[in-house]
C-alpha positions in Angstrom: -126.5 68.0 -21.3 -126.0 65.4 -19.0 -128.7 63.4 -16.8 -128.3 61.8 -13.6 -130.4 59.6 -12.8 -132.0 58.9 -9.3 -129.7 56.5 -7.9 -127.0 58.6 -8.6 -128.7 61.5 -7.2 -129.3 59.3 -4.2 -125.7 58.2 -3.6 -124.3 61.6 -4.7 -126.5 63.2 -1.7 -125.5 60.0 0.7 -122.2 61.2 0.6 -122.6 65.0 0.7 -125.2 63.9 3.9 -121.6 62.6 5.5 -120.0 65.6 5.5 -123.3 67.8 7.6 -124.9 69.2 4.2 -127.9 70.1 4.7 -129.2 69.6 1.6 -128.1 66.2 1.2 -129.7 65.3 4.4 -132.8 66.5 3.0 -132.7 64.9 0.1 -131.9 61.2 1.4 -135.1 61.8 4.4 -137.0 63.1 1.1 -136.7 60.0 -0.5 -136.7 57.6 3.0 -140.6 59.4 3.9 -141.6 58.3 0.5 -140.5 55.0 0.0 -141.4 54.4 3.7 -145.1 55.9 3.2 -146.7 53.0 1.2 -145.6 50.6 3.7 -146.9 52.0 6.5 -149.9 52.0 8.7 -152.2 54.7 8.5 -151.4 56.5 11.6 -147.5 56.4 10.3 -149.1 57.7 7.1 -150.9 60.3 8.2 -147.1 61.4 10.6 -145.6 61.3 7.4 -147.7 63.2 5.1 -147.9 66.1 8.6 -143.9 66.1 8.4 -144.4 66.3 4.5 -146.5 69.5 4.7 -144.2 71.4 7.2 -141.2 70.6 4.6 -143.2 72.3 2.2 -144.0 75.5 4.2 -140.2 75.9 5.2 -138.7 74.5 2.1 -137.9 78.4 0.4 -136.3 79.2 4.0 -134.3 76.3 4.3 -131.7 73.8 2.9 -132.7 70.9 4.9 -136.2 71.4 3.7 -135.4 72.0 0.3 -133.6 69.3 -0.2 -136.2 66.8 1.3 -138.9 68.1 -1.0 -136.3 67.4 -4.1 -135.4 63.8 -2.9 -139.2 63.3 -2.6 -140.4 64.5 -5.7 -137.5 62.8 -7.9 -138.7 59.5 -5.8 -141.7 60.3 -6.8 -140.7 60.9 -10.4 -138.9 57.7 -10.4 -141.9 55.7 -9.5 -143.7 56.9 -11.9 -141.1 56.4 -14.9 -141.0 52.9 -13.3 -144.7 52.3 -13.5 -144.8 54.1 -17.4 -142.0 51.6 -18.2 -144.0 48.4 -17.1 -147.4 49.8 -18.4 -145.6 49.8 -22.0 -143.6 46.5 -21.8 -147.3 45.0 -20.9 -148.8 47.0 -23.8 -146.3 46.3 -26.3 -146.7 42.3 -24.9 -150.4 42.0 -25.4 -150.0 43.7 -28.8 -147.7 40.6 -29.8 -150.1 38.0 -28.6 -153.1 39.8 -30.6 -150.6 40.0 -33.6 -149.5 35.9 -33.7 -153.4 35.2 -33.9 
């Protein structure tokens, strides 16, 4: 079985979001509110997490909605796999300093 992975998600859905799909358009303001959110200032922040929290009431009803709450949660994802991926090289680092003492 094959993977995508996020970016490819993210252009995939770019172009689908061209042609009025719904889903797609989701999906690519999914991942704009997150990577926006951080950046922010806290009244922004507290917009975003208001429009996050209607997504998620509406998002079994409809497509738009679904596909924002994906685009969010594999941004999400892909933070987090980010972050796991530095936490290790760091690890694996000071392990190498300890180890030439």
């Amino acid at each position: 079985m094959s993977k995508y992975t996020f970016e490819e998600k993210l252009r995939y859905n770019r172009e689908r979001a061209k042609q009025n799909d719904l889903f797609a358009k989701g999906y690519v303001t999914g991942v704009e509110l997150y990577e926006e959110y951080p950046k922010s200032s806290p009244m922004r922040q507290a917009e975003i997490k208001e429009a996050v929290d209607a997504l998620k009431y509406t998002a079994y009803i409809m497509e738009f909605s679904r596909g924002a709450m994906c685009g969010y949660r594999d941004a999400a994802n892909e933070r987090k796999a980010k972050e796991k991926a530095r936490t290790a090289e760091r690890e694996a680092t000071r392990a190498a300093k300890r180890a030439s003492r």
